[in-house]
N, C-alpha and C positions, 0 to 999 in steps of 0.2 A: 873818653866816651866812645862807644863801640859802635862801628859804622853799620848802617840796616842795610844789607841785599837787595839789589832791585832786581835781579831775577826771579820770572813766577814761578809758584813749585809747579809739582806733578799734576795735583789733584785739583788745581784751577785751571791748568790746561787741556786736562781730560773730561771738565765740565763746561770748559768754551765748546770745546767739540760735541758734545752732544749737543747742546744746544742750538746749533750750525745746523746738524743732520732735522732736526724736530724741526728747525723751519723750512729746510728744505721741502720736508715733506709736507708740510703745510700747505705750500705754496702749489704744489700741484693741483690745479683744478679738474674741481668732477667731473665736470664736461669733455674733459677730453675724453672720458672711460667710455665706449661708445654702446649703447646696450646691445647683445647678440643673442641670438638662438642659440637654448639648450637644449643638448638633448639627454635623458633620464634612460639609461640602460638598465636590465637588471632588473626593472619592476615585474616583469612574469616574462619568463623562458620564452625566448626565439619571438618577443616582439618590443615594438619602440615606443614610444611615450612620450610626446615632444609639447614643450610649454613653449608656446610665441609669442615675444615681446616685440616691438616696433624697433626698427633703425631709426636711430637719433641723426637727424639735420643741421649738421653744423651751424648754417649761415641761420637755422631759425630759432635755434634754443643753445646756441652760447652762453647766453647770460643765466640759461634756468641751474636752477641749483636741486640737481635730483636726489630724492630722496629713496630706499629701498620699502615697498607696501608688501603683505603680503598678495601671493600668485589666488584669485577666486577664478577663474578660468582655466581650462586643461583642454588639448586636444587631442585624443585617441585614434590612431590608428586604423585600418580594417582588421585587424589582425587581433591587436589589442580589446577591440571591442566585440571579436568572437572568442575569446577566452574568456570573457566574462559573460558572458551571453546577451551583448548590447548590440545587438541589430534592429532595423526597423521594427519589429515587432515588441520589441521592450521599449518603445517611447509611448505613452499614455497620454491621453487627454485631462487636464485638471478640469473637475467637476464641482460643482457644491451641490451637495445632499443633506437628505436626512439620514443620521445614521442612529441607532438604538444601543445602548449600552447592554450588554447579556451577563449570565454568569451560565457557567461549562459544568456538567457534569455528564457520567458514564450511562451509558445504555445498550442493551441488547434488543434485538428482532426477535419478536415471541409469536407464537399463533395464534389465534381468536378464538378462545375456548365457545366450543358450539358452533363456527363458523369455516375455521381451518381444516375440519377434519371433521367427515361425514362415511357416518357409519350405512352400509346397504341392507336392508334387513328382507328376508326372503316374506312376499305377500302370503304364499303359499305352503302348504306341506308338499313332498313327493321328494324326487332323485333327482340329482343334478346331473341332467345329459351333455350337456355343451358350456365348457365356457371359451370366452371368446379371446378376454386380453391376458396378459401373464402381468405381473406385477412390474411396476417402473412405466409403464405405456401411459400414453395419456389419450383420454379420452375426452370428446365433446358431449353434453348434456342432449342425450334423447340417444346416443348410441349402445345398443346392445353389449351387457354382460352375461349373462347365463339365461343356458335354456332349462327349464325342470319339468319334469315328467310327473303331470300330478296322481294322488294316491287318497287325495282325500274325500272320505267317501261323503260328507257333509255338501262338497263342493260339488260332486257327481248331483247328487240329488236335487239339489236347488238346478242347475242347470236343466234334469227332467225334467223339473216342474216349472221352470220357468218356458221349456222348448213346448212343455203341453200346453199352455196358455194359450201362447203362442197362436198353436192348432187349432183352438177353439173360438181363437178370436176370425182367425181366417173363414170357418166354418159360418161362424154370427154374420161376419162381412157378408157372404155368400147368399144365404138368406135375406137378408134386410135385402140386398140389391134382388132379388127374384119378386119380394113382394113389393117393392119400389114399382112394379110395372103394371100392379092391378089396381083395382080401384080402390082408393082410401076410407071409404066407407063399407068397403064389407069385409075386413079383419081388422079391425082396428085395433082389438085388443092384443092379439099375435103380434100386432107392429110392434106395439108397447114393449109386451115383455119380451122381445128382442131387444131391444135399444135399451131397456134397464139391464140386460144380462149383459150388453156392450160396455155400459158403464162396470160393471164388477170385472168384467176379465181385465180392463185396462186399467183397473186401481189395481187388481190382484197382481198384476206383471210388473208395473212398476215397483210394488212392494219387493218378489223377487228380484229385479232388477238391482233393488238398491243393497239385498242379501246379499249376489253375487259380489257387489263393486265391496262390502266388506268383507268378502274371503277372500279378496285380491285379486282379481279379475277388473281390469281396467273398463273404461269405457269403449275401447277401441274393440277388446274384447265381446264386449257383451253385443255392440253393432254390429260389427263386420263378421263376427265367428258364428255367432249364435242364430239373429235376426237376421243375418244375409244367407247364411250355407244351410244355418236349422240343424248344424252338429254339434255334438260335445266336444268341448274343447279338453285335449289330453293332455296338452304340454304348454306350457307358459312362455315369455321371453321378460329377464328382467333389465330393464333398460337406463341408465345412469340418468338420473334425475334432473327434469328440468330449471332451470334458473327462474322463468316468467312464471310460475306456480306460486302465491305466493304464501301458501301454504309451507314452500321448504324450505330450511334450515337456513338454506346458504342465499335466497333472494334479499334478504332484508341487508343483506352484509356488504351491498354493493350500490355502485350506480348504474343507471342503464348505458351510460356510454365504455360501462369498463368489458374485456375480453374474459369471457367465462371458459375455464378448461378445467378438465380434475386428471391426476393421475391415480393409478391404483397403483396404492399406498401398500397395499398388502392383500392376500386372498387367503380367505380362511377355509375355503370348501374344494372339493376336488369331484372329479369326475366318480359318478359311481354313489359320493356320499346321499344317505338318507335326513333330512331335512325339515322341520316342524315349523309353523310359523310364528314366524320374528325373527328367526334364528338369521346370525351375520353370517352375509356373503361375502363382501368384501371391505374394504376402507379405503376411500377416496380423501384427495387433499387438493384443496383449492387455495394457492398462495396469493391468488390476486388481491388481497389484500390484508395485511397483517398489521402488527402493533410493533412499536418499540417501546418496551418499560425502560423509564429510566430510573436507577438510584439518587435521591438526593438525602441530604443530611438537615434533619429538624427543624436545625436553625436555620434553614431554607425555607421554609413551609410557607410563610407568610407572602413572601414574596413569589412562591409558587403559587397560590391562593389566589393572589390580585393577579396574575400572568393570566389564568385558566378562566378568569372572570372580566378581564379585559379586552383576551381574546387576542393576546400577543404571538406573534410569528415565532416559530419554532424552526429550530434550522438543527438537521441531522449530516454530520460530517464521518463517512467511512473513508476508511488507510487499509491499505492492504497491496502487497504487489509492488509497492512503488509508487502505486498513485494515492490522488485523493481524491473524493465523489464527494460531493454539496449537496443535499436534498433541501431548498429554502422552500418558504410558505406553508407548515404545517400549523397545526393547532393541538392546544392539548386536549387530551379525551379529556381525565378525570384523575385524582388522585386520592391516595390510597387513605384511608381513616386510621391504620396500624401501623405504630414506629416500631421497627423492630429493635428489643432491650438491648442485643449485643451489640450493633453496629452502630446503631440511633440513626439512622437511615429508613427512609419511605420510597415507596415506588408512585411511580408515576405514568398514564400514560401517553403513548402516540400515535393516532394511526398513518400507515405507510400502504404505501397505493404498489401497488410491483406489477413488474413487466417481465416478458420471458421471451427466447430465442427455443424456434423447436426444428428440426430435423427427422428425415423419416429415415428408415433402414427396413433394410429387403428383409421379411421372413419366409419362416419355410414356404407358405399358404399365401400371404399379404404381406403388404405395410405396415412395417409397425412406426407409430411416432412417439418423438419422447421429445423431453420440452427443458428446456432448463431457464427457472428461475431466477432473476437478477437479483434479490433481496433472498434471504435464505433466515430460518429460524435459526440461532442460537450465533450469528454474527454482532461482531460489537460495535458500537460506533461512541459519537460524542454530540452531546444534544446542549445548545445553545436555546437559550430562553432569553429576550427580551426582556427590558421593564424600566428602560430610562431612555427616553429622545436624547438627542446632541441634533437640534437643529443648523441646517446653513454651517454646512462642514465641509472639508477634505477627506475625502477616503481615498487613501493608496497601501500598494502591498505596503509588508513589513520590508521587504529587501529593495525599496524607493527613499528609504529614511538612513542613513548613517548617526552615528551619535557621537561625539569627540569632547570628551569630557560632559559636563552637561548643556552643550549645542547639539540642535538635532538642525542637519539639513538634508534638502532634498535639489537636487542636479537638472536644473533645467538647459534645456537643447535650445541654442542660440542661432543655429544656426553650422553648414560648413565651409572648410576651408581646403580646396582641393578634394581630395578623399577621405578628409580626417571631421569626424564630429566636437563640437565645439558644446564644450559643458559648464554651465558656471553652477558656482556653491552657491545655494541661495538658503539661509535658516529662515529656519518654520517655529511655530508653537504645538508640541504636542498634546491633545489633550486628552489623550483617550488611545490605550496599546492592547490590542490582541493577540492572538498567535499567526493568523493571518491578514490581519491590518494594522495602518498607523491611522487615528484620526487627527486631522490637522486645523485648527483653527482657521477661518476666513479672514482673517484680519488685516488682509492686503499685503503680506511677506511675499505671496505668491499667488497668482490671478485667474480666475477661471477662466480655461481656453489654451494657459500653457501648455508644454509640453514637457514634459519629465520623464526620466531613466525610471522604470518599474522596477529592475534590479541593477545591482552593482553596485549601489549607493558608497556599499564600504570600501570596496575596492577604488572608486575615483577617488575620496575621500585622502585615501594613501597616497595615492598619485600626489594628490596636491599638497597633500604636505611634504612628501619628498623631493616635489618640486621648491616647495619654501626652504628647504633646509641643502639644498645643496645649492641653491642661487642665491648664497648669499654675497658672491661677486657680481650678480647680474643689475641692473635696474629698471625699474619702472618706466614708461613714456609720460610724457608732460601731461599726456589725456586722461591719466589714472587709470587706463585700461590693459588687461591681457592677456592678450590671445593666446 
């Protein structure tokens, strides 16, 4: 019989030994591992990034057995937090609101046909001797545009005959007051037909009177020139039309607290020219308030219908330059009855209220002033329409929200630590995205009266999971919490 070996081979020796080292390691306790400050290099050029865990206390948590959670708190820098533009002005107050669901479409700034643009038409016939402003100027309502030398011989003649009246009436005066001093009983009849011939001259002049006021001879005219001096009047002044008349054009297009100004728009006449009446002087434009049409598509309509009859907020947002300008609390004028076949798109409108910045510059003779309009015709913007509440909400920007997979959170300020602000992740429920908002559910994730990062959402976001992913030697304090 063949004797067994009692020496062990290779491959039971080389498996005692492993099993040696695995308990070895076993046996080391977590607790010795002491948790430390890391610090996160590299997350954006020339600043630091530091995640703060607690020192672990030997003599009071020896026996805990730590486990690694992830990092929801971060603390940022000065440095770190002006790269991303998180200074005290980027922390916000959480609110609850009401906020309104919209839908977006495009629009331009239009003129107010009949209202924008006022045509000056000459009262009178004759020659244009004087004008005053050159085109581009802006003028105020009741200031002088041209002076015309009249020719009309219709005009001459009413003016005799209204200046003989006149003469005759003064002569009746003259009389009646001579026999006013004798006795009433011995002319009685001469009294009479004085004071009936009073009544005919002073129907007959007003009649004149109101001849003159339609060949275009104003009231101030026919007062001060005629009745005061007792002269023909030879030359005219025609003067940019009052706003408080409310006879013109441009009154009904306004309210009384708005600033009334026109520019000339353009001049159609020149010194020297011969002139008929109606004939256009100039063209004035009053921008203080205009329209914005916007395009919408058919299968809008309904919903544009109930907005305009509802009586929902309209909000106009112009870009341009770099910035962006919010015009909130409009209303809709009116909308259009005609889809047009190619586009299948309607118009719609808005009115916009505008403001202007003016300056004066030395001319040859005077001042001249010119004005510049803040809303301009044929500018574009984006018109927001209402038509669904979201009561008992959160509204913050878009750049307050981060999204990582499908969690959305938003960075509440806890508080700081030396110089560094102290951020914790806190998810939210979205329910409602804009281009310029997030609207957040109230549901108690986050409370009104916090305080939250308005931007950088994404950026801390990164931080913190870079922090997760490179501490995975580091660990948590007993408290759950960190800094």
């Amino acid at each position: 019989m063949k004797k067994i070996s009692q020496k062990p081979s290779r491959s039971v020796v080389i498996a005692a030994l492993i099993g040696v080292g695995i308990a070895s390691a076993i046996y080391v306790p977590a607790v010795t591992v002491k948790p430390v400050r890391t610090v996160l290099y590299g997350m954006v050029e020339g600043t630091m990034i530091e995640r703060f865990l607690p020192y672990d206390d030997d003599d009071d948590h020896d026996d805990y057995n730590h486990e690694r959670e992830d990092v929801i708190e971060i603390a940022l820098n000065l440095t770190a937090a002006k790269n991303i533009g998180l200074g005290d002005s980027a922390i916000v107050t959480v609110e609850a609101v009401d906020f309104y669901k919209s839908f977006s479409f495009p629009g331009v700034v239009v003129e107010r046909p009949g209202f924008s643009t006022i045509i000056v038409p000459s009262p009178v016939s004759g020659v244009v001797t004087k004008i005053y402003h050159e085109s581009g100027v802006a003028v105020e309502p009741g200031e002088p545009l041209f002076d015309i030398l009249l020719n009309q011989q219709e005009l001459v003649k009413t003016q005799t005959e209204f200046l003989t009246l006149l003469k005759k009436r003064e002569i009746n005066a003259a009389e009646l007051t001579r026999l006013s001093g004798l006795d009433p009983q011995i002319i009685p009849r001469q009294r009479r037909e004085l004071e009936y011939e009073k009544l005919q001259i002073d129907s007959e002049i007003e009649i004149q009177k109101n001849i003159l006021l339609l060949q275009g001879l104003s009231e101030a005219d026919v007062t001060e020139s005629l009745k005061a001096n007792g002269a023909i009047i030879r030359s005219m002044t025609v003067y940019a039309p009052p706003f408080e008349n409310e006879g013109n054009i441009a009154s009904t297009a306004h309210a009384d607290d708005e600033v009334h100004i026109f520019t000339i728009d353009e001049l159609f006449v020149s010194v020297g020219k011969n002139i008929a009446v109606g004939d256009s002087l100039c063209q004035l434009t009053d921008y203080c308030k205009l329209a914005i049409r916007g395009k919408v598509f058919a299968i809008n309509e309904k919903a544009l219908v109930i907005a305009l009859n509802s009586r929902s907020r309209v909000t106009a947002i112009f870009e341009g330059d770099g910035t962006r300008e919010t015009v909130p609390g409009m209303l809709l004028r009116s909308v259009d009855n005609r889809i047009d076949t190619v586009s299948g798109t309607l118009f719609c409108y808005v009115d916009l209220k505008n403001r202007f910045t003016d300056y004066e510059v030395n001319g040859e003779s005077n001042l001249r002033r010119y004005i510049k309009w803040h809303f301009k015709p044929g500018q574009r913007c984006e018109l927001h329409v209402e038509y669904e509440p979201l009561p008992n909400c959160i509204v913050l920007p878009v750049d307050a929200v981060a999204k990582d997979f499908q969690e959305m959170y938003v960075f509440e300020w806890v508080g700081n630590e030396d110089d560094k602000k102290i951020w914790r992740k806190t998810p939210v429920h979205v329910i409602h995205r804009t281009k310029d908002a997030v609207v957040i559910a109230n549901d108690g994730s986050i409370f009104p009266g916090a305080q939250v990062a308005a931007r950088g959402a994404n950026f801390i976001l990164a931080a913190i999971e870079a922090a997760n992913q490179t501490g995975a030697d580091t660990f948590q304090g007993c408290d759950g919490h960190s800094h």
